[in-house]
VMD Tcl script that draws the C-alpha trace (Angstrom):
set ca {
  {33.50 -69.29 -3.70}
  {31.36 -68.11 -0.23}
  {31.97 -64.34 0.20}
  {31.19 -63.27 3.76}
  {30.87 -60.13 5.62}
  {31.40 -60.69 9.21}
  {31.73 -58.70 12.52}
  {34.63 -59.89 14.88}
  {36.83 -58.11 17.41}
  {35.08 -54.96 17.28}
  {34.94 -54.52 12.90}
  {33.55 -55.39 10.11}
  {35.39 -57.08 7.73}
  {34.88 -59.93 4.05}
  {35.99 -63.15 4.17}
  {35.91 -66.37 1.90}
  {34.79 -69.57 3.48}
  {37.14 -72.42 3.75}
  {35.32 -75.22 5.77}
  {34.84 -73.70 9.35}
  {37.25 -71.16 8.83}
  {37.28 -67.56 6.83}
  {40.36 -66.65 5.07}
  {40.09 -62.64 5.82}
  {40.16 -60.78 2.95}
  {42.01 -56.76 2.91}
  {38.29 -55.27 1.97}
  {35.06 -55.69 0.19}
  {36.07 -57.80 -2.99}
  {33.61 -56.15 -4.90}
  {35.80 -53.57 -4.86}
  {38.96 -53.99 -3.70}
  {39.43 -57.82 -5.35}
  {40.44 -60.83 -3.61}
  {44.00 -59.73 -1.64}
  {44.00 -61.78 1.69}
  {45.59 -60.26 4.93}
  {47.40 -63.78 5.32}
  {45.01 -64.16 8.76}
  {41.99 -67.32 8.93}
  {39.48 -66.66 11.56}
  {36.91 -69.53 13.07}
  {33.63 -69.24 11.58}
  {32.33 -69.80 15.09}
  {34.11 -67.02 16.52}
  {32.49 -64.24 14.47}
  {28.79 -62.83 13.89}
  {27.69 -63.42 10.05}
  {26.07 -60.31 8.99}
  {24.47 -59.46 5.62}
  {26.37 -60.24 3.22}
  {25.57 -57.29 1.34}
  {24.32 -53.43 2.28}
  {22.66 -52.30 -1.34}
  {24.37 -49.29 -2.27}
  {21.27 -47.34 -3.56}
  {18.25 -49.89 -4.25}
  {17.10 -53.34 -3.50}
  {15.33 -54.46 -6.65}
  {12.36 -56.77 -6.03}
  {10.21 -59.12 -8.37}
  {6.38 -59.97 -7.82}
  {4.36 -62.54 -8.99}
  {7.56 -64.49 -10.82}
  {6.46 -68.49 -10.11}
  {2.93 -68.89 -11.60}
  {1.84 -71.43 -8.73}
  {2.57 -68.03 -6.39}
  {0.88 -65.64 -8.71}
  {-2.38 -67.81 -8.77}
  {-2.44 -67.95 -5.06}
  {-2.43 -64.35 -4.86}
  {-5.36 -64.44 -6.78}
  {-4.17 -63.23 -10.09}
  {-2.48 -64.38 -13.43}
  {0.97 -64.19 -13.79}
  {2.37 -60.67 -15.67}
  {4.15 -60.95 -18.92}
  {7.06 -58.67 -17.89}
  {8.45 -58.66 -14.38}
  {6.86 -56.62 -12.00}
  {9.19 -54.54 -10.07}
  {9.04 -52.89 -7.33}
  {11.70 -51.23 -4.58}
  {12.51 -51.78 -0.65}
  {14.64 -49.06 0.75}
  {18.10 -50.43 1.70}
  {17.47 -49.90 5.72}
  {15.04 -52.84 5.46}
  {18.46 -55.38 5.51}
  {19.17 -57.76 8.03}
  {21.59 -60.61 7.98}
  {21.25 -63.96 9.33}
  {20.55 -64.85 13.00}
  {19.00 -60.78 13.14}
  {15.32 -60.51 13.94}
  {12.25 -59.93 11.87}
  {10.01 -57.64 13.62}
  {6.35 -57.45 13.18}
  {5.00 -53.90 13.28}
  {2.45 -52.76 15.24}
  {0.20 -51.58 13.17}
  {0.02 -54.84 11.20}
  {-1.84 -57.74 11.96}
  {-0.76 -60.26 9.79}
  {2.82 -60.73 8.48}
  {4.17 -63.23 6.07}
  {7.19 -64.65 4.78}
  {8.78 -65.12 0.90}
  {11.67 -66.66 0.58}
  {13.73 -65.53 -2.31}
  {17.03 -66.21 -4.48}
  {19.01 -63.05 -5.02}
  {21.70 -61.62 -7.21}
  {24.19 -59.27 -6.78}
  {24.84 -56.74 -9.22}
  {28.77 -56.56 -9.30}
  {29.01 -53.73 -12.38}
  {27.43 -50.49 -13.10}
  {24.52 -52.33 -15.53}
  {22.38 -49.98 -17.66}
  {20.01 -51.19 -20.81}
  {22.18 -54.12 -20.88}
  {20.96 -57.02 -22.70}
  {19.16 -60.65 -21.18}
  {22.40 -62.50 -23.08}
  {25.04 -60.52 -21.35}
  {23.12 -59.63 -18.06}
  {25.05 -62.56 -16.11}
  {28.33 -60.82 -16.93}
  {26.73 -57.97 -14.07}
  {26.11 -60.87 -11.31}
  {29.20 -60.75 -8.88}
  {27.17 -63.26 -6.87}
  {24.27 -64.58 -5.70}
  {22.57 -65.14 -1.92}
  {19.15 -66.13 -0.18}
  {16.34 -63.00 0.88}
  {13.17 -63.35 2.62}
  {10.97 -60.65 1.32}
  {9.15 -60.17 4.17}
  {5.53 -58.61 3.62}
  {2.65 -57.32 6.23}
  {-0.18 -58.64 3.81}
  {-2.52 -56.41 5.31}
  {-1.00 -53.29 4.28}
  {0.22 -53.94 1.11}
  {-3.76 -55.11 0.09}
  {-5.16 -51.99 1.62}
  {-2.95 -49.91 0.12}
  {-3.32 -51.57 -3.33}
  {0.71 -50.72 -3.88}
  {3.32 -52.35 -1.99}
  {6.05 -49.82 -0.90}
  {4.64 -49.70 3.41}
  {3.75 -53.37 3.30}
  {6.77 -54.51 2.02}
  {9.66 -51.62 3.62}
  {9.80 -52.21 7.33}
  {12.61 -52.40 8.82}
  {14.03 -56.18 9.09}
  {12.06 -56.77 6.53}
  {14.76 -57.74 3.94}
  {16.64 -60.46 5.49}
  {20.06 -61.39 3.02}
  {22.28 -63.94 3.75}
  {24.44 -66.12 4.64}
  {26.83 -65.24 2.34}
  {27.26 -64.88 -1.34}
  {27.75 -67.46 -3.71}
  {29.86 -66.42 -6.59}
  {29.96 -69.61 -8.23}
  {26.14 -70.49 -8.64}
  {24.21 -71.95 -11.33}
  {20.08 -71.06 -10.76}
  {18.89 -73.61 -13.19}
  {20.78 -76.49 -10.77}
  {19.50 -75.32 -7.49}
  {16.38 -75.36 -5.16}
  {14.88 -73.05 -2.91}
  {12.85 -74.09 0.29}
  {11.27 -72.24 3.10}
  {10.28 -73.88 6.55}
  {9.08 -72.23 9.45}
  {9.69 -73.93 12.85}
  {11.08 -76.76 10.76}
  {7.76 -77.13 8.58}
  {8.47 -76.94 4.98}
  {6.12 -74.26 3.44}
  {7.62 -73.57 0.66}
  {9.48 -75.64 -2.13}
  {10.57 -75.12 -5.75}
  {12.91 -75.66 -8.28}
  {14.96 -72.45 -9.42}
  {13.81 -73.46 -13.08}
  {9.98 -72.94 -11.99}
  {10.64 -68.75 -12.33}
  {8.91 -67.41 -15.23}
  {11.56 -64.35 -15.90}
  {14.57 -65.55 -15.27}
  {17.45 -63.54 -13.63}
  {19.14 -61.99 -16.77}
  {15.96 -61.49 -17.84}
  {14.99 -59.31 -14.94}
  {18.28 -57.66 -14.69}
  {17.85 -56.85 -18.61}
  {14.54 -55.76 -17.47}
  {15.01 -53.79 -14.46}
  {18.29 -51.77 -16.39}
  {16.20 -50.22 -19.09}
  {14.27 -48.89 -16.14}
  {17.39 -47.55 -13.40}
  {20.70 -47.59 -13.36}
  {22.29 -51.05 -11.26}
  {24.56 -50.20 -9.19}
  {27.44 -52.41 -8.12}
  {25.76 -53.64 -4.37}
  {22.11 -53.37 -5.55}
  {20.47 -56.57 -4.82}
  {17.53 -57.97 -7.45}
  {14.89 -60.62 -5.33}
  {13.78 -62.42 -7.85}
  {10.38 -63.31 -6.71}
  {8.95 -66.05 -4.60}
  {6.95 -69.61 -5.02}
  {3.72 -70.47 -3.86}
  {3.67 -71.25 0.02}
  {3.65 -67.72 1.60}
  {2.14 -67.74 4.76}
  {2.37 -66.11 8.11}
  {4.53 -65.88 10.80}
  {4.26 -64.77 14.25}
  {6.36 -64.23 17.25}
  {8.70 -67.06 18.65}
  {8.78 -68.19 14.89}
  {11.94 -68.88 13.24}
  {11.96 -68.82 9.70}
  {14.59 -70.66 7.48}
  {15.37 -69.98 3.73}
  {17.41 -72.89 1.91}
  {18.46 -72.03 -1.57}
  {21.52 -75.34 -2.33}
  {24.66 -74.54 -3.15}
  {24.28 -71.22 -1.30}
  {23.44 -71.93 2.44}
  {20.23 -71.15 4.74}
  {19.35 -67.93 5.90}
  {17.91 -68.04 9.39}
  {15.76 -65.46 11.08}
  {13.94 -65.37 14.50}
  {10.31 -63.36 14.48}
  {9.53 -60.86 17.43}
  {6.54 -58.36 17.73}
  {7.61 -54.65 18.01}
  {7.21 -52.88 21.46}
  {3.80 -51.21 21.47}
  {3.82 -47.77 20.67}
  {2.98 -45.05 23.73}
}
mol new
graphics top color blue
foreach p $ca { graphics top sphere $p radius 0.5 }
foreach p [lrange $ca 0 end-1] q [lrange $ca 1 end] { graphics top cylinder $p $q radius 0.2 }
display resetview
């Protein structure tokens, strides 16, 4: 089932998708469940917007295909390397990415995601699904630059707009059966099978919850293939993963500082 969070008539309200309708749900089934207000909205009569706001943490993954680790010049590390973008970095769909100033070269990742649904701490890799409430499509969007002369990744990688989540969430979604594909302006730049991660996702979770508490609304991005590259303004940059939807994004440079 598609779980969306939409904007129409003024609020903000969850959804499930039912062809080019949304059958409006009474609040955020996460936690509130599935009770329906008995109203159906057109899908093109409302703004999609991320599907998710992270409650405390947005849980990334580097290095996690080896054909992306080598291109980044390095081997691939034998337990997930994890690292944090602050929750004010989320944009949904159709929202703009915007290039900072003080960058000169930013570049996109496109990412599945999953959902933590349950409070999930030290939990182990064969029960680490039972945390997933769902799962959705992320661009971890990086200014290169930075994050290389910084030599850590926290300012490179925590712009604003510079966690794009979307459409919607999946909640019936099988990783090892699905794709992911990037294209900018319609060029395919990056393509993989699901199966190509080296840590899978209840292996990261498993991971990740020996280190922090999950929270139910924390996001985990769990890494990206090889095919990173950059994007400008007047770019529009679209993230496929099947069975979930694309995420779409427009690229803009940010107003010069005075």
């Amino acid at each position: 089932m598609k779980i969306a969070r939409f904007s129409h008539n003024d609020g903000i309200r969850y959804g499930i998708l039912d062809g080019d309708e949304i059958v409006v749900l009474d609040g955020d089934p996460m936690f509130a469940g599935y009770e329906t207000t008995g109203e159906r909205v057109r899908l093109g009569d409302v703004a999609l917007l991320a599907p998710v706001i992270p409650r405390s943490k947005v849980v990334c993954v580097g290095k996690n295909y080896h054909d992306h680790a080598a291109e980044m010049g390095g081997v691939a590390p034998e337990e997930p390397l994890l690292f944090l973008k602050p929750n004010t970095a989320v944009i949904g769909t159709g929202d703009t990415i915007v290039r900072p100033a003080i960058s000169e070269r930013t570049e996109h990742e496109g990412e599945l995601v999953a959902v933590i649904g349950r409070i999930a701490k030290n939990v182990r890799a064969e029960d680490a699904l039972d945390y997933v409430f769902g799962y959705t499509v992320g661009n971890d969007v990086t200014a290169r630059d930075l994050q290389r002369k910084d030599g850590q990744w926290t300012r490179g990688k925590g712009f604003d707009t510079f966690c794009p989540l979307g459409p919607v969430i999946e909640t019936e979604f099988d990783p090892d059966a699905a794709r992911i594909e990037t294209r900018v302006n319609g060029e395919v730049r990056q393509e993989a099978p699901l199966t190509d991660m080296i840590h899978s996702v209840a292996d990261i979770i498993a991971y990740a919850s020996a280190v922090f508490t999950l929270l139910p609304g924390d996001v985990i991005m769990t890494g990206t293939p090889a095919g990173v590259g950059e994007i400008v303004a007047g770019d529009v940059v679209e993230v496929e993963v099947t069975g979930i939807g694309t995420l779409r994004n427009p690229v803009r440079d940010a107003a010069p500082v005075r």
